[in-house]
PDB file with one MODEL, atoms N, CA, C and O in Angstrom:
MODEL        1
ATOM      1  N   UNK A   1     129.633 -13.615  81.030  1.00  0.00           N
ATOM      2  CA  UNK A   1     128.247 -13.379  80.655  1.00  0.00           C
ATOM      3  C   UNK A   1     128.233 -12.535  79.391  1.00  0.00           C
ATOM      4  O   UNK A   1     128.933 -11.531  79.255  1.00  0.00           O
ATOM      5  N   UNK A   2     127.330 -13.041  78.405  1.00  0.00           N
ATOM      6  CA  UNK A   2     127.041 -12.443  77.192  1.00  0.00           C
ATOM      7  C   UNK A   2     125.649 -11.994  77.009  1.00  0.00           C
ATOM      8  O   UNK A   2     124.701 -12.780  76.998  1.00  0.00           O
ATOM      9  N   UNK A   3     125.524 -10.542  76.848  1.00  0.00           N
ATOM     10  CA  UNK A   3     124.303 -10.586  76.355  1.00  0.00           C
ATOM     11  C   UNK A   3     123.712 -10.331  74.880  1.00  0.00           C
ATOM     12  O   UNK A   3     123.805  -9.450  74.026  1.00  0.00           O
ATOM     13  N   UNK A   4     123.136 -11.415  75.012  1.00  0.00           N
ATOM     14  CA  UNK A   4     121.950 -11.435  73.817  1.00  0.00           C
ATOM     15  C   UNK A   4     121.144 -11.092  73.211  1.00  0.00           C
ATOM     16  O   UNK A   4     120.983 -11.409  72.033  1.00  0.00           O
ATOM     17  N   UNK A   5     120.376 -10.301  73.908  1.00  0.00           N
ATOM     18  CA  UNK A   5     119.104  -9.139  73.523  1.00  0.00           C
ATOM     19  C   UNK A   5     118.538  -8.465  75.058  1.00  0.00           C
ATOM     20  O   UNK A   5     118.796  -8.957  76.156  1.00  0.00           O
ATOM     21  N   UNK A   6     117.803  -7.362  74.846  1.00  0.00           N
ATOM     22  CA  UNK A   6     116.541  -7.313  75.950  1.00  0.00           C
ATOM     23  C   UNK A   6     115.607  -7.540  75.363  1.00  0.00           C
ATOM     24  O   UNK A   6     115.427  -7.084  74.234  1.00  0.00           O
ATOM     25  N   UNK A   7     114.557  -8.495  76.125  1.00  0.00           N
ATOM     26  CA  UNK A   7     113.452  -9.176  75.775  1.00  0.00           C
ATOM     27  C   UNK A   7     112.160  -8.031  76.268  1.00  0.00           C
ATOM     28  O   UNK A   7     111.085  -7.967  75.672  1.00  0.00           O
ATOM     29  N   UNK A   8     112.569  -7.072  77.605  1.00  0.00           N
ATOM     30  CA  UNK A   8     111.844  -6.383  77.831  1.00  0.00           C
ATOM     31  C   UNK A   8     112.156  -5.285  78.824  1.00  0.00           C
ATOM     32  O   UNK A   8     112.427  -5.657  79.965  1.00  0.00           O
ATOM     33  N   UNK A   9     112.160  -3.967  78.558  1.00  0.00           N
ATOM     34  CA  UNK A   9     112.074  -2.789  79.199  1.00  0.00           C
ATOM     35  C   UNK A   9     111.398  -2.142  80.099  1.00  0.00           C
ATOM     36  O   UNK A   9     110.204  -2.308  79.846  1.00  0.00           O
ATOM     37  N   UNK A  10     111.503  -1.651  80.790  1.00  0.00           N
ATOM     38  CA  UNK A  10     110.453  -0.615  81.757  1.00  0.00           C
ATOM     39  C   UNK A  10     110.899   0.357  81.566  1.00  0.00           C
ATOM     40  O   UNK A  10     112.079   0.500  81.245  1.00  0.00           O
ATOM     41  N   UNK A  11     109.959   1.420  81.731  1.00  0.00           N
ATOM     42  CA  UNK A  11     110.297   2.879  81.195  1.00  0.00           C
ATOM     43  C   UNK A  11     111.236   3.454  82.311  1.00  0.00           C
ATOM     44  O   UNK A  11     111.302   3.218  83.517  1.00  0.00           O
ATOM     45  N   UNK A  12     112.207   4.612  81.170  1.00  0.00           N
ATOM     46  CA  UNK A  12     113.061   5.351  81.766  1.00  0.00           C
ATOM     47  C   UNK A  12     112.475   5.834  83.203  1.00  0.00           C
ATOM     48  O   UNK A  12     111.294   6.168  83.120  1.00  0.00           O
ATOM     49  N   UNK A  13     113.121   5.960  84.689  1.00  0.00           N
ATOM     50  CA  UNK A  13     112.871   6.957  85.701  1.00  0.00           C
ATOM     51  C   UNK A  13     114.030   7.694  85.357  1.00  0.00           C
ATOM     52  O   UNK A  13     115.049   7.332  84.770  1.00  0.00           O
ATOM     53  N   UNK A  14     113.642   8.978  85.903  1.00  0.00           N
ATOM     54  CA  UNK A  14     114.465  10.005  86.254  1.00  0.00           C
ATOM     55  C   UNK A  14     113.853  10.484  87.068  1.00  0.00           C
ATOM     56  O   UNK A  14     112.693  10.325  87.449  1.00  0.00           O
ATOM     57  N   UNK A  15     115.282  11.607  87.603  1.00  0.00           N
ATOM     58  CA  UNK A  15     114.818  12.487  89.204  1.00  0.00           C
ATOM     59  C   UNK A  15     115.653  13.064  89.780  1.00  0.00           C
ATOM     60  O   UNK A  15     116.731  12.470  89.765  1.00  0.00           O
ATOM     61  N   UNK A  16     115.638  14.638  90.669  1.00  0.00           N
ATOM     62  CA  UNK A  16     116.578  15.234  90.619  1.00  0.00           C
ATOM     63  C   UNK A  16     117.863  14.540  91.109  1.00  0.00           C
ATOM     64  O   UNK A  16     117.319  13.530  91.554  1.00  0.00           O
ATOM     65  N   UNK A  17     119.090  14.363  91.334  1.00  0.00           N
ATOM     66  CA  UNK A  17     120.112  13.452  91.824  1.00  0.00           C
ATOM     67  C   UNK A  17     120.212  11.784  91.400  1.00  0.00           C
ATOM     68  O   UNK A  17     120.703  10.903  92.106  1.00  0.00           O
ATOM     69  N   UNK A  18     119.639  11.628  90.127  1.00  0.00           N
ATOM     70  CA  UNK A  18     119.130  10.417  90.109  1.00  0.00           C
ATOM     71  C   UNK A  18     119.649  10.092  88.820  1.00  0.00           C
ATOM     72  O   UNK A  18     119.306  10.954  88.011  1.00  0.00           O
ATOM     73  N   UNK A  19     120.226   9.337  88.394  1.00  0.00           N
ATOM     74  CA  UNK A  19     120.775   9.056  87.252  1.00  0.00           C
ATOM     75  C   UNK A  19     119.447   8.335  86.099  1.00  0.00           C
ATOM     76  O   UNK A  19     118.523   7.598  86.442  1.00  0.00           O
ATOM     77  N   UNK A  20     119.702   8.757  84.945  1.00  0.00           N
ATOM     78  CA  UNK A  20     118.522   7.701  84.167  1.00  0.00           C
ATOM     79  C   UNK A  20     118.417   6.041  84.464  1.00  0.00           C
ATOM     80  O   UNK A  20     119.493   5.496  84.219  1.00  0.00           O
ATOM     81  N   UNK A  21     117.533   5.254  84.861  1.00  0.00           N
ATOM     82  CA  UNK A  21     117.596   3.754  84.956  1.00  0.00           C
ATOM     83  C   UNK A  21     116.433   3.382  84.536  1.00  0.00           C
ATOM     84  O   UNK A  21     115.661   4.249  84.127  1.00  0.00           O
ATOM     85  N   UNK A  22     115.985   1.787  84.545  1.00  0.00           N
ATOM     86  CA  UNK A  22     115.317   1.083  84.194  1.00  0.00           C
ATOM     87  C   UNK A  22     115.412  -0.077  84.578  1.00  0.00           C
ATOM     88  O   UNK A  22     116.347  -0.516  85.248  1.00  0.00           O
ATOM     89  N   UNK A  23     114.305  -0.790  84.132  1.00  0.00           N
ATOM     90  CA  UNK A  23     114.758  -2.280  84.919  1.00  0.00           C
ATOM     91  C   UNK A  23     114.463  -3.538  83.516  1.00  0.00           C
ATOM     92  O   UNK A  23     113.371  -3.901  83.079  1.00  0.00           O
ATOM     93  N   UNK A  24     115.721  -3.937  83.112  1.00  0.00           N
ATOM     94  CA  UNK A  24     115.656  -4.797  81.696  1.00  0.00           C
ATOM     95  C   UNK A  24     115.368  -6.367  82.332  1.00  0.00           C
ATOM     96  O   UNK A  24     115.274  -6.777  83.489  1.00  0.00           O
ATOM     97  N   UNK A  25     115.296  -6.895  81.281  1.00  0.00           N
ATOM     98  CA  UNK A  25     115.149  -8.700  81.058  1.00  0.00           C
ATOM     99  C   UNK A  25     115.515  -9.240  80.039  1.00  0.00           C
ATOM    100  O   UNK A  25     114.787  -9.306  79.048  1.00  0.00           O
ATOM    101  N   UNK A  26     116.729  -9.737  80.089  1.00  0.00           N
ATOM    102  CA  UNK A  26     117.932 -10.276  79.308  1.00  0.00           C
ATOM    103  C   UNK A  26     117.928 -11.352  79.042  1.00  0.00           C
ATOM    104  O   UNK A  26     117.855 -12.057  80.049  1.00  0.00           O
ATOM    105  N   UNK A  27     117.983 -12.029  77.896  1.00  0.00           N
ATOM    106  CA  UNK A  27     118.739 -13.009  77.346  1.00  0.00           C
ATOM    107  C   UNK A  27     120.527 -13.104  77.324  1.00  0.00           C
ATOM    108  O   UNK A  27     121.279 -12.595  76.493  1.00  0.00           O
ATOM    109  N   UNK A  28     120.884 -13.927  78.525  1.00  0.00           N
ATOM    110  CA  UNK A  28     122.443 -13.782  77.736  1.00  0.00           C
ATOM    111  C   UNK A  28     122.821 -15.184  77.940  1.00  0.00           C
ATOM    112  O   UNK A  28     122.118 -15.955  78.595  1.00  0.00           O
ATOM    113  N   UNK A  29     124.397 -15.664  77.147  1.00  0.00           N
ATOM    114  CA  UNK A  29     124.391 -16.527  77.472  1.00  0.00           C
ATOM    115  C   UNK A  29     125.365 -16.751  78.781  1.00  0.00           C
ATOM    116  O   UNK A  29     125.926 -15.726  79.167  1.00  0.00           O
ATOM    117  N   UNK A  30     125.562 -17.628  79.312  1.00  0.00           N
ATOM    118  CA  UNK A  30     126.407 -18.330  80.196  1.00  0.00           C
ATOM    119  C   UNK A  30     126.724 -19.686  80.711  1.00  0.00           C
ATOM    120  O   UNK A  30     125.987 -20.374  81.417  1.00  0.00           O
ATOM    121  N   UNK A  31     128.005 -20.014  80.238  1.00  0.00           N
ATOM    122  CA  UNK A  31     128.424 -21.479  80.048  1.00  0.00           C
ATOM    123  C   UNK A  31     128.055 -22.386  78.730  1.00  0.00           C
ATOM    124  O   UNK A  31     128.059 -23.612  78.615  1.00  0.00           O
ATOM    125  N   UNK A  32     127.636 -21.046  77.479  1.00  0.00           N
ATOM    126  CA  UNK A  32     127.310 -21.808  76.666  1.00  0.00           C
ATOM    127  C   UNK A  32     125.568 -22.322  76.154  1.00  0.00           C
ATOM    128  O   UNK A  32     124.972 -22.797  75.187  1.00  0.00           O
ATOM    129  N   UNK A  33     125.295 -21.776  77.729  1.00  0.00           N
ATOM    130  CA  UNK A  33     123.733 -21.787  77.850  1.00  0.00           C
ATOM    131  C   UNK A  33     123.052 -20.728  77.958  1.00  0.00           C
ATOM    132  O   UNK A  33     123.537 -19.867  78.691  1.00  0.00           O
ATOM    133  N   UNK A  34     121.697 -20.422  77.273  1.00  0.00           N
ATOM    134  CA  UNK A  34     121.022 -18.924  77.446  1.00  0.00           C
ATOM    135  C   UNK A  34     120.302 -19.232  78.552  1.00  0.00           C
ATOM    136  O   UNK A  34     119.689 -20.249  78.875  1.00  0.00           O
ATOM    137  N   UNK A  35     120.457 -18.304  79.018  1.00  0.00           N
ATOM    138  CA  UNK A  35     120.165 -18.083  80.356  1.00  0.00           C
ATOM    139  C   UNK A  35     118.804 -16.539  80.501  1.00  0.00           C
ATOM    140  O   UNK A  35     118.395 -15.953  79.498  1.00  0.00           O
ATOM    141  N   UNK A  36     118.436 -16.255  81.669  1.00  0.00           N
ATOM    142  CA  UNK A  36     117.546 -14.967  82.136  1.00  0.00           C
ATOM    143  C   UNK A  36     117.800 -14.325  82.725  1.00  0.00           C
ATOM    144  O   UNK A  36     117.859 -14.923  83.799  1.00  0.00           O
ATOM    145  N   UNK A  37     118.243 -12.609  83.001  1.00  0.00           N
ATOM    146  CA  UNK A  37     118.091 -12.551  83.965  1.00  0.00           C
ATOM    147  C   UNK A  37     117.402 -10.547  84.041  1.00  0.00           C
ATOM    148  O   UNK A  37     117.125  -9.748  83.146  1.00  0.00           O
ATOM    149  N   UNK A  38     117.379 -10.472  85.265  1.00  0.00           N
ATOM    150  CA  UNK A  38     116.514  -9.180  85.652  1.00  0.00           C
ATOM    151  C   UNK A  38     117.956  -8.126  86.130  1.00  0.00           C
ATOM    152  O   UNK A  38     118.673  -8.644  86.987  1.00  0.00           O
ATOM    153  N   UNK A  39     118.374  -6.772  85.643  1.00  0.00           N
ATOM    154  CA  UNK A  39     118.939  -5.918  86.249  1.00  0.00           C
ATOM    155  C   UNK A  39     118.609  -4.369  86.175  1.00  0.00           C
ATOM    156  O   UNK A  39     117.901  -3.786  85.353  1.00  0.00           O
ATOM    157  N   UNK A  40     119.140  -3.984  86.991  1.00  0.00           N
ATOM    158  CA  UNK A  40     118.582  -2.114  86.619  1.00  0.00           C
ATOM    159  C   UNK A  40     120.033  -1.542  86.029  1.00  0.00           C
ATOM    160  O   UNK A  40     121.181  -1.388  86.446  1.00  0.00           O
ATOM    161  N   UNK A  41     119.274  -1.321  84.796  1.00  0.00           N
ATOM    162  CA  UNK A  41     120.087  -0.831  83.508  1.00  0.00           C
ATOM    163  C   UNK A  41     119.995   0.647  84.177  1.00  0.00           C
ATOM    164  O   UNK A  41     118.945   1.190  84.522  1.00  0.00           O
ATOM    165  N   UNK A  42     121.856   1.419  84.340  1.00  0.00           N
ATOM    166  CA  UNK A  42     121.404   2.816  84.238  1.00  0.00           C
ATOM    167  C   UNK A  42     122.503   3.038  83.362  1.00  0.00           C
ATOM    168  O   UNK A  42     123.473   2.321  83.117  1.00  0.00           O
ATOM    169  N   UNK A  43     122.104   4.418  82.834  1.00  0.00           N
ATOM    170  CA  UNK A  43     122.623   5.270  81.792  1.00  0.00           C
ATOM    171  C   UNK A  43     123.450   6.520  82.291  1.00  0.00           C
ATOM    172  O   UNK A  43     123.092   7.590  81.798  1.00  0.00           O
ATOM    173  N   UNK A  44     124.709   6.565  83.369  1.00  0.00           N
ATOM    174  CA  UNK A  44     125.867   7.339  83.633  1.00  0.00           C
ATOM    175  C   UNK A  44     125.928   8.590  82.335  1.00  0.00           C
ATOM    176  O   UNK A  44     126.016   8.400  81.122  1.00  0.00           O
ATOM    177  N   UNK A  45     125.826  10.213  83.275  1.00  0.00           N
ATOM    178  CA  UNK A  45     126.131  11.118  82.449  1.00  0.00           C
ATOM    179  C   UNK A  45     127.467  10.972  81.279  1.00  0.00           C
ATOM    180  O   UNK A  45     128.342  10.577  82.050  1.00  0.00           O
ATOM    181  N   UNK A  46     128.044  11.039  80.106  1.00  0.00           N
ATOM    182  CA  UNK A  46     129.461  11.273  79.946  1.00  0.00           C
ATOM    183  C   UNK A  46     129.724   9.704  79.888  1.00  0.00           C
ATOM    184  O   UNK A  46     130.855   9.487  79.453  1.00  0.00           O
ATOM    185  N   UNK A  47     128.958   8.451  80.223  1.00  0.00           N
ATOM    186  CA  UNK A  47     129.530   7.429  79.462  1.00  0.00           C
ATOM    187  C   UNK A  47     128.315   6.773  78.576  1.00  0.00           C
ATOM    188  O   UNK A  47     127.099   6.756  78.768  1.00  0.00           O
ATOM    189  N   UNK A  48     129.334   6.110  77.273  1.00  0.00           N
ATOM    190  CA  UNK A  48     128.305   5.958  76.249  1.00  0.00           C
ATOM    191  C   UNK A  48     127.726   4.483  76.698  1.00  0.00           C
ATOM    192  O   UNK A  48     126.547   4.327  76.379  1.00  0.00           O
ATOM    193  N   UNK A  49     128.323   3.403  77.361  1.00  0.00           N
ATOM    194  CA  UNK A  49     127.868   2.319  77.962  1.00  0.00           C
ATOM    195  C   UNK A  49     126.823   2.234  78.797  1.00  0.00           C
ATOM    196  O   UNK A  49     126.742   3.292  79.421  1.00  0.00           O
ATOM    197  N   UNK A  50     125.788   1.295  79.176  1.00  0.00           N
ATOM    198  CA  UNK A  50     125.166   1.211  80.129  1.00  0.00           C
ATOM    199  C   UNK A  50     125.354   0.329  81.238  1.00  0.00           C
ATOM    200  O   UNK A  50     125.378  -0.866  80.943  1.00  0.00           O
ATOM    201  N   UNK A  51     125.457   0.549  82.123  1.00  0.00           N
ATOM    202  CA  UNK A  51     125.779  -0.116  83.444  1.00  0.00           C
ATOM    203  C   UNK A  51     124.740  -0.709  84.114  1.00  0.00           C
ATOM    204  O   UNK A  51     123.821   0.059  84.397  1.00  0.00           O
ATOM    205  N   UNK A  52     124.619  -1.855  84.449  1.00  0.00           N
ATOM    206  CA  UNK A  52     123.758  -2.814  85.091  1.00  0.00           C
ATOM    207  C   UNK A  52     124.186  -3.198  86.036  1.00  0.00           C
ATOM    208  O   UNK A  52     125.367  -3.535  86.125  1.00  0.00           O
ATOM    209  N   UNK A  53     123.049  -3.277  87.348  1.00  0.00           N
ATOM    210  CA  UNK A  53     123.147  -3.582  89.306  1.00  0.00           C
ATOM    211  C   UNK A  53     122.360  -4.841  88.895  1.00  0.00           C
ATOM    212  O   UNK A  53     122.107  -5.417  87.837  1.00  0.00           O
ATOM    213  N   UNK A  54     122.058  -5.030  90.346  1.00  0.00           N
ATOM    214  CA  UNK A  54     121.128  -5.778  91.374  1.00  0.00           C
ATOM    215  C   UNK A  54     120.510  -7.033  90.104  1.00  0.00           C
ATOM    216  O   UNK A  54     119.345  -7.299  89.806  1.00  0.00           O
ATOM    217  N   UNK A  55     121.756  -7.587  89.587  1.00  0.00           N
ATOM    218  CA  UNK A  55     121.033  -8.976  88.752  1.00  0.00           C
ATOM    219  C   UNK A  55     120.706  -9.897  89.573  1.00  0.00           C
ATOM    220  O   UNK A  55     121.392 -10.467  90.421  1.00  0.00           O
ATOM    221  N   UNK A  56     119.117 -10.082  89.156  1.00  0.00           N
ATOM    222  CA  UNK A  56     119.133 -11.747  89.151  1.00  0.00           C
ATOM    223  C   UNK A  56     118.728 -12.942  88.396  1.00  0.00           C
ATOM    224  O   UNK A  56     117.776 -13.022  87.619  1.00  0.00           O
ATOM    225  N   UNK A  57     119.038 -13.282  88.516  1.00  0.00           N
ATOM    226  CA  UNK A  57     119.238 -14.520  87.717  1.00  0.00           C
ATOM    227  C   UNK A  57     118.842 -15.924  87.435  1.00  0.00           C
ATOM    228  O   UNK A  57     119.174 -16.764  88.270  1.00  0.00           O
ATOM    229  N   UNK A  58     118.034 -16.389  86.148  1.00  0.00           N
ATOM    230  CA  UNK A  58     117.652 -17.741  86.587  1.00  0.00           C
ATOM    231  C   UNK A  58     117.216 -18.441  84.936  1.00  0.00           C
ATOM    232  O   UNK A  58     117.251 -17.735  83.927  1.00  0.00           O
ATOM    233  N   UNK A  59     116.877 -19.698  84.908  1.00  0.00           N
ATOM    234  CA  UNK A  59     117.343 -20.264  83.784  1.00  0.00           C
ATOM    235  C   UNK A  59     115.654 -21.106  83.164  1.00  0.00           C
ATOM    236  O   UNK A  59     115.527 -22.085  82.427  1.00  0.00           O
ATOM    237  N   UNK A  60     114.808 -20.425  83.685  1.00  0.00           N
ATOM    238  CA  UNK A  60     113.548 -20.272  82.881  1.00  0.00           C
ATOM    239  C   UNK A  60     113.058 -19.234  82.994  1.00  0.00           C
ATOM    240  O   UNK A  60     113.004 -18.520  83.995  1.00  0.00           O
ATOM    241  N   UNK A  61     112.456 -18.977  81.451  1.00  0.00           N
ATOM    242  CA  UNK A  61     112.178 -17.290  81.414  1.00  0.00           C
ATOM    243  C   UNK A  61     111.112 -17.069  82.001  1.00  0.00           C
ATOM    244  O   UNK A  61     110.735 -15.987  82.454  1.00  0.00           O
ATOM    245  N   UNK A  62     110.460 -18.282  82.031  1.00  0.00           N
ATOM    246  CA  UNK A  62     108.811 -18.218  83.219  1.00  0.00           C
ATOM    247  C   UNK A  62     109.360 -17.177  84.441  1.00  0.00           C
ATOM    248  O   UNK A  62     109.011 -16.004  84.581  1.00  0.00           O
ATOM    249  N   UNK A  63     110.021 -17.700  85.027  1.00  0.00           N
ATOM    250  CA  UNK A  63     110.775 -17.241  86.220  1.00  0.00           C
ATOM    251  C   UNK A  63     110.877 -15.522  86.416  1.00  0.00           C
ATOM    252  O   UNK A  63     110.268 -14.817  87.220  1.00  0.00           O
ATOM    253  N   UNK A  64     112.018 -15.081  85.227  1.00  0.00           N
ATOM    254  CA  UNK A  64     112.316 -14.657  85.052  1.00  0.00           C
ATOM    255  C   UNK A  64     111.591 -13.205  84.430  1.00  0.00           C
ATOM    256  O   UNK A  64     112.042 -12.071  84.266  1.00  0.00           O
ATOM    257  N   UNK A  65     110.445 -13.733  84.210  1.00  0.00           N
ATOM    258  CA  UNK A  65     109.037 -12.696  83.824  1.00  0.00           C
ATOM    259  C   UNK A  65     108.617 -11.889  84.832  1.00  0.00           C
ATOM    260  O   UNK A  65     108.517 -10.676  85.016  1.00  0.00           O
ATOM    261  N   UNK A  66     108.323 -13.221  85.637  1.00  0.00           N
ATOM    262  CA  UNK A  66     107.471 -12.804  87.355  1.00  0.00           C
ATOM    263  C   UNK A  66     108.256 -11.709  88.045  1.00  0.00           C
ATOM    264  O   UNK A  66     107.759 -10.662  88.461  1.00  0.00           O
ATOM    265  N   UNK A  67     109.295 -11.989  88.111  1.00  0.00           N
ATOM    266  CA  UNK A  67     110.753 -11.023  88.873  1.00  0.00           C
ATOM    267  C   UNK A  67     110.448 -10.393  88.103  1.00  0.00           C
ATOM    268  O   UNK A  67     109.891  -9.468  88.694  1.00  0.00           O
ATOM    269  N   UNK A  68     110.370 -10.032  86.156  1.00  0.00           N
ATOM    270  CA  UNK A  68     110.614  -8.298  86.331  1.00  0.00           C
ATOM    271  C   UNK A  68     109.290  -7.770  86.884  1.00  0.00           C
ATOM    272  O   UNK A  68     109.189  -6.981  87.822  1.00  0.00           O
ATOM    273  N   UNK A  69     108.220  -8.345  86.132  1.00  0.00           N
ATOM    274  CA  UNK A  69     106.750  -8.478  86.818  1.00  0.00           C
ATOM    275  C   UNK A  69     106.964  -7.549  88.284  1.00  0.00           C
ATOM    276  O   UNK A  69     106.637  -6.376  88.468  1.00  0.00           O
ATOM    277  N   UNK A  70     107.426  -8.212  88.950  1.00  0.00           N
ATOM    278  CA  UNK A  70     107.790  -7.879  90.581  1.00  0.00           C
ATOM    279  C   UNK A  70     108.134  -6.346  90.475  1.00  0.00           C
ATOM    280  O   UNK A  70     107.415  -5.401  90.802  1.00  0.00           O
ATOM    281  N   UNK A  71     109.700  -6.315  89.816  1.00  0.00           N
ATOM    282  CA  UNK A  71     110.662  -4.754  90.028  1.00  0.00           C
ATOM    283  C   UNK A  71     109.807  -3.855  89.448  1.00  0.00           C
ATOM    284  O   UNK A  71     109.889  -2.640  89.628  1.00  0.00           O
ATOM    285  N   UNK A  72     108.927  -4.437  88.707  1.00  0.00           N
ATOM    286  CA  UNK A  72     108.233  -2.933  87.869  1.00  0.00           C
ATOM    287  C   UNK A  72     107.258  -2.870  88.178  1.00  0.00           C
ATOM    288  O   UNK A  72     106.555  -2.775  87.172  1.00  0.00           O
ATOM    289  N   UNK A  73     106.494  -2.857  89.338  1.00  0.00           N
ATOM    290  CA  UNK A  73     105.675  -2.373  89.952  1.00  0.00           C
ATOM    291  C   UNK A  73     105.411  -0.859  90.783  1.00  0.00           C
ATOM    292  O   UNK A  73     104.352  -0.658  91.378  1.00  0.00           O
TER     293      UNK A  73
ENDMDL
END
């Protein structure tokens, strides 16, 4: 999996014991094909990378709206 851009953000949470996160919507590709998908981007003290959970995944961005639509509520 490659990613391509974020198409769209939700604002930073924070909280005591809680690492910085968010919930992105990605363009990446896979198999050659761009693809969609939804994960919670967090930001680990001490590393400069961001680490992404709970993807999912799907191959119209219609789709793929509604779901973040959904997490960022």
């Amino acid at each position: 999996m490659e990613i391509k851009g974020i198409i769209k953000q939700s604002g930073w949470k924070t909280g005591h014991g809680v690492d910085p996160h968010c919930i992105v919507l990605l363009m990446i590709e896979k198999g050659g094909k761009n693809e969609y998908t939804t994960h919670e981007m967090v930001k680990r003290p001490g590393k400069k990378a961001m680490e992404f959970y709970s993807g999912h995944y799907y191959t119209k961005i219609e789709d793929a709206l509604k779901d973040f639509n959904k997490r960022t509520k």
